[in-house]
N, C-alpha and C positions, 0 to 999 in steps of 0.2 A: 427490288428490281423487277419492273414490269415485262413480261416479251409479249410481244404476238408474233404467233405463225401464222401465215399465210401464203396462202396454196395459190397461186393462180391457173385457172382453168376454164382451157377451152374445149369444147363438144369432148370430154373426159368422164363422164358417166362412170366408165368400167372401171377406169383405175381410181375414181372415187371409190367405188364399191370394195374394191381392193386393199388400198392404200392407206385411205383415212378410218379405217376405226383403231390402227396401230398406233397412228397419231392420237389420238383421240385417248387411248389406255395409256399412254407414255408420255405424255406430258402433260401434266398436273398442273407444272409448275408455268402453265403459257395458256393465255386465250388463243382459241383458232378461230380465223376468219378461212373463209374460201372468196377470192374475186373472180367471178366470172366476167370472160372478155367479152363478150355476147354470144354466149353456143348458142346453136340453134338447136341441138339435142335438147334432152329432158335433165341434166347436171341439176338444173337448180329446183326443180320440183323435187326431187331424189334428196337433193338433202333436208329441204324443208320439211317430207316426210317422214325420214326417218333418222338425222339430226337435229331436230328441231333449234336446239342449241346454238348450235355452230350458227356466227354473224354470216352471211351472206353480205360481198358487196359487191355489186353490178354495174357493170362500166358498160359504158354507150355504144362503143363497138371493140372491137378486134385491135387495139395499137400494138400488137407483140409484146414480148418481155416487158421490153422498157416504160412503152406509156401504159402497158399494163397495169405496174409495179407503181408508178409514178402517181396516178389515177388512186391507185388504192389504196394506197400511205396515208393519201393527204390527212384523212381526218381518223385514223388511228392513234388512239393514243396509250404509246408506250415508251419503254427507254431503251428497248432492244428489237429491230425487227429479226424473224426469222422469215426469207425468203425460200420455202421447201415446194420444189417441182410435185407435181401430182405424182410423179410414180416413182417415189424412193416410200422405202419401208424403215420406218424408223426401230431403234430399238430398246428396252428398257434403261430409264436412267440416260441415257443421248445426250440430255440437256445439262447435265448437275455438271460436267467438266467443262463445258462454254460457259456457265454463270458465274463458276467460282474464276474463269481465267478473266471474264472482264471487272468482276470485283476487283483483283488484283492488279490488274494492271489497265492502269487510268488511261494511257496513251492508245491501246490496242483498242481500235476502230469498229474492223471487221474481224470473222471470226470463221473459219470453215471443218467440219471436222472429216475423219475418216472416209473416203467414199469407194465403196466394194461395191462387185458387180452382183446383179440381184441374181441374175441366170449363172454366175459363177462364185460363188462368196466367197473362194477363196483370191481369189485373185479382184484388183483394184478395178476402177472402173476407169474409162477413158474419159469422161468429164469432170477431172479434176484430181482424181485418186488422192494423193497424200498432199495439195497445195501444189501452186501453180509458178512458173517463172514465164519470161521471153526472152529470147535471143535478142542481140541489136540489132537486128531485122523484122523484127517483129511478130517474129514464129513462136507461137506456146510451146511446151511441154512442161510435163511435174514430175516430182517426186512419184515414180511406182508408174508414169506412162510416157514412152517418146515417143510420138509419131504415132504409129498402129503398135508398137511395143508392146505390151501389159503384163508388169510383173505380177509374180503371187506375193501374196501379204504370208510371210513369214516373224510376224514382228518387227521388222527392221525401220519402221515409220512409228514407233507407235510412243511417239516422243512429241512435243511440243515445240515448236520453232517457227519461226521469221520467214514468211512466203512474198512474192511481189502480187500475185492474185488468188482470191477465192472464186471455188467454181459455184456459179449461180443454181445449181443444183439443189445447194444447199448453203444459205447464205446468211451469215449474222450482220449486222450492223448498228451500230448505236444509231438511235434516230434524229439527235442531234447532227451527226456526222451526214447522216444523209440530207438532212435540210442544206447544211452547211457547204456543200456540193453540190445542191441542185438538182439530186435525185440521177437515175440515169439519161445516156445523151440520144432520146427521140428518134433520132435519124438511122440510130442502128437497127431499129427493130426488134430484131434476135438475133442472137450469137456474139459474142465478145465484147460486149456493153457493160458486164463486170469485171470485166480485164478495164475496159476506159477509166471505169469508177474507181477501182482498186488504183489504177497511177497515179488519177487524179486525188487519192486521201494520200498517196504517199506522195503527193509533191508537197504539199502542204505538212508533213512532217507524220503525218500518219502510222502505226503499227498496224500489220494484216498479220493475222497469225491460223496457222494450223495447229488441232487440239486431236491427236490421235486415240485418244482413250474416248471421244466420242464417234460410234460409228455407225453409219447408216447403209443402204442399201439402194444402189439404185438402176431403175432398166436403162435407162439411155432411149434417147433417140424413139421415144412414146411419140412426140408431137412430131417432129419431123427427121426423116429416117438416115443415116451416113449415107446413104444409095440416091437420095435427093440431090439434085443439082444445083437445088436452092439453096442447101446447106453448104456445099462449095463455093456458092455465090458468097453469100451473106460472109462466109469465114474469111476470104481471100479479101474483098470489099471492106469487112469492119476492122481487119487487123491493118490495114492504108490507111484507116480513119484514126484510128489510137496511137499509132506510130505520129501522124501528122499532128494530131493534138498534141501530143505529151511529151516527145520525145528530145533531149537533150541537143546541143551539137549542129552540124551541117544536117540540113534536111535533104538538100539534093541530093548525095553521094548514097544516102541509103534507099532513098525512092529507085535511085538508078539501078542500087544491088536488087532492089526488090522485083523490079522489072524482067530482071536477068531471071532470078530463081524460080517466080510464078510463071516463065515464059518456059522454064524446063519442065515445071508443074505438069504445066498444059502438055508439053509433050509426051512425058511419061502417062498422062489418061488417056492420051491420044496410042499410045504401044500397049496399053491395057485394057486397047477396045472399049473404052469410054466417053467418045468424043462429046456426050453433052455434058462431062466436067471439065472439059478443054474448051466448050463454049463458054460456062460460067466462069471459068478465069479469065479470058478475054469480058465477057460483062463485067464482071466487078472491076476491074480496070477504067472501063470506061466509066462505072460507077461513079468510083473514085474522082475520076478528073472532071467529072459534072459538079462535084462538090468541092473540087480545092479550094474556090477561093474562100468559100464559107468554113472552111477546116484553118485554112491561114488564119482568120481571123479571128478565129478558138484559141489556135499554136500563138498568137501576138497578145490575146490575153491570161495564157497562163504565166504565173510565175514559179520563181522558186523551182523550174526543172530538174529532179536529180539524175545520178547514173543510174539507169534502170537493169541492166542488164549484167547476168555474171560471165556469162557465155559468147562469144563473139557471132558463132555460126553454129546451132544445132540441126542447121541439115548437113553443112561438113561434118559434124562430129558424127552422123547417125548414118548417113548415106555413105561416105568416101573413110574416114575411120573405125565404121562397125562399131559407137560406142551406143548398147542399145538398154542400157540401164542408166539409171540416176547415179548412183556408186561409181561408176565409171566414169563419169561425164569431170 
């Protein structure tokens, strides 16, 4: 079984310098590539220097995540990609428990493992922690994070099981499965375009699994910060996008719930003295409805919809029930 990792990176110098020579000792078992999206830093001279090794591949401008990732697949050839953000710290052996799980099981697709926080190791990370779910609203949470949540890893994830998303943090996928799909969906940019990807292999009958005996390290929020408004944009904007593509059932009755809850969004940033993430909720709205009709006609070609969701309402259970761990939920 072939993998490649790769890193995509933009003006990331530092946590090059940081990040990758970890990479680089602990996995033996995987080519590394780094894509740069066009820094305008010194990123690629840096490695040229003093990774000689390491493939370089250089894409033409900045598409974010997606046509990032999209851009630099195309002519990799492997049978597993690993999609690993620049600032996670991997650790010895990482890989050996995601190769033996897609050995084993012919149907699992994607593949995400452990993710702890760099600045706090004991405790999980907010992008993605122990595997990902959505509410029928279209709200994330995982195993080990609700919300602003964040439990401590006590062992209690450190099992293997059936997730609805992997966090693009750190991302496996057969590379068949990503042809087969079409790579990620362009329009998102960044943020939640492995949540689309992930529905979109389980509509199609897919396995996403989480592998807790592999685990990695990661800062968060390197490229663009939770304090960013953009990140509010992009979040509240790409989760109306995935919800409209993928989503089983009446589409108006949940757009409508959704309007209601990002409309209390806005107002709680708005009593927490935030009002330019009470604008980007209003933007990504309008986002959204610049592009419905072009998402309908995503939503009228997919098939095969399943029930996506375990959970009804995870901001009722988190906000008006106090249920602020996964155990509880």
């Amino acid at each position: 079984m072939k993998i490649a990792i790769v890193i995509l990176n933009w003006n990331g110098k530092k946590l090059l310098e940081q990040f990758l020579p970890p990479v680089i000792e602990h996995s033996k078992e995987a080519e590394v590539y780094v894509a740069d999206n066009a820094s305008t830093d010194d990123s690629v001279s840096f490695i040229k220097t003093n990774y000689p090794t390491i493939k370089i591949i250089q894409n033409k401008e900045n598409g974010g995540f997606a046509k990032g990732y999209n851009d630099a697949l195309k002519d990799i050839e492997a049978d597993i990609f690993c999609l690993l953000n620049s600032d996670v710290e991997v650790t010895p052996n990482w890989l050996l428990p995601v190769i033996e799980t897609f050995n084993k099981e012919i149907n699992t697709a994607i593949i995400q493992p452990k993710l702890l926080d760099y600045k706090n190791k004991s405790y999980f990370e907010y992008a993605g922690a122990a595997g990902g779910f959505i509410d029928k609203y279209g709200y994330p949470y995982c195993r080990g994070r609700i919300f602003n949540t964040i439990e401590k890893d006590i062992g209690q994830f450190n099992d293997r099981s059936e997730i609805f998303w992997a966090s693009g943090a750190c991302f496996f996928i057969r590379k068949s499965v990503f042809k087969e799909i079409h790579g990620f969906d362009e329009y998102f940019f960044a943020h939640m375009e492995e949540i689309d990807l992930c529905w979109r292999a389980k509509n199609l009958g897919y396995s996403i699994k989480y592998v807790g005996t592999s685990e990695i390290y990661h800062v968060g929020g390197a490229t663009l910060d939770t304090t960013n408004p953009k990140k509010t944009y992009l979040n509240f904007r790409n989760s109306l996008f995935a919800l409209t593509k993928n989503a089983n059932g009446l589409l108006f009755p949940l757009i409508l719930v959704r309007l209601i809850l990002d409309g209390m969004a806005g107002i709680k940033f708005l009593l927490e003295l935030k009002p330019m993430h009470t604008i980007a909720v209003v933007k990504a709205h309008l986002g959204f409805y610049n592009n419905l009709r072009r998402l309908l006609k995503q939503r009228k070609s997919t098939k095969n919809k399943i029930k996506y969701y375990q959970k009804t309402s995870i901001v009722v259970d988190y906000f008006v029930n106090k249920k602020t761990n996964y155990k509880s939920l």
